[in-house]
C-alpha positions in Angstrom: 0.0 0.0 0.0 1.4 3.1 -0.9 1.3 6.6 1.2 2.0 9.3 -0.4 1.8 13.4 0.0 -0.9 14.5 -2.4 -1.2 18.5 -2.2 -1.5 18.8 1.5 -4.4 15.4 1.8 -2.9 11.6 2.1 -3.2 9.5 -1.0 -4.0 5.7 0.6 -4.1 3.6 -2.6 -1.9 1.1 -4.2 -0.2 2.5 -6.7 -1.9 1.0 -9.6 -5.5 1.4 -8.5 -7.8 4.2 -10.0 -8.7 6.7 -7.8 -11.4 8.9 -6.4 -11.6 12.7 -5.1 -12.8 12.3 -1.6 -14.5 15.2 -0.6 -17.0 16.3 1.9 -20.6 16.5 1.5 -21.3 19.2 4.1 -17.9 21.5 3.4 -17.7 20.7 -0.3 -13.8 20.7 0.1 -11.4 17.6 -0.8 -9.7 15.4 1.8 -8.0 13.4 -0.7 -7.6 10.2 -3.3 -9.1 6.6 -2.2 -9.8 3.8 -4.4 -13.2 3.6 -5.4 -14.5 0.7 -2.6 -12.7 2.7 0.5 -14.1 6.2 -0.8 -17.9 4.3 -1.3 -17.5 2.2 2.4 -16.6 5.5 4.0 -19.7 7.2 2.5 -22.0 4.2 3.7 -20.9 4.7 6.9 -21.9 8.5 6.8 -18.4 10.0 7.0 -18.6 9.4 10.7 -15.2 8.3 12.3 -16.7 6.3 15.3 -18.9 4.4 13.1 -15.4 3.8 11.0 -13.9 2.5 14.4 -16.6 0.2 15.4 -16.4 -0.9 11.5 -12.5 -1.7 12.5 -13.1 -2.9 15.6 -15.1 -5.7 14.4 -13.2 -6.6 11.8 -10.1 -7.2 14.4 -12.4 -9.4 16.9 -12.2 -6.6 19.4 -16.0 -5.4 19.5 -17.4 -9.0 20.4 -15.8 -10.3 23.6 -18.4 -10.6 26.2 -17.3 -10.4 29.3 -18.5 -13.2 31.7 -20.3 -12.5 35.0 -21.8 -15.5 36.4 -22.5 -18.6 34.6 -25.1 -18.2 32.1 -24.5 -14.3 32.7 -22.1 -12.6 30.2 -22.3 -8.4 28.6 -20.8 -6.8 26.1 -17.9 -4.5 26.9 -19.0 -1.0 26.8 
C-alpha cells in the first residue's frame, strides 16, 4: 500500500488502483484520493469516524468479547 503526499491530503491507494476525489458533503472541500470501494464504504458509513472505528473494531475481533459475570451471565464490553 502506498502513502504518499498529495497537495496537502494523504493519497491511501496502491499505486496501480484508479482513484477517487474524496470530498466532503457538508464542506464541499477535498480530503484526498481513495480507491473507489474505500471512498464508497466510507460514505456508507456517513463519514462518521466512530462508526469507522466500530467498522474496525469488528473486523479485528475486538468489539465481540463478552465479558462473563456469572455462569449463564455474560455483557458486552462498553
Amino acid at each position: 500500500m502506498a502513502f504518499a503526499r498529495l497537495r496537502g491530503g494523504l493519497r491511501v491507494v496502491p499505486e496501480a488502483v484508479v482513484v477517487n476525489v474524496d470530498h466532503c458533503c457538508g464542506a464541499g472541500r477535498v480530503r484526498g484520493v481513495m480507491c473507489f470501494n474505500c471512498n464508497s464504504a466510507i460514505g456508507k458509513l456517513g463519514d462518521d469516524p466512530d462508526a469507522v472505528r466500530r467498522a474496525a473494531a469488528y473486523l479485528e475481533g475486538t468489539s465481540w468479547k463478552p465479558i462473563r459475570l456469572a455462569p449463564g451471565d455474560c455483557r458486552l464490553p462498553s
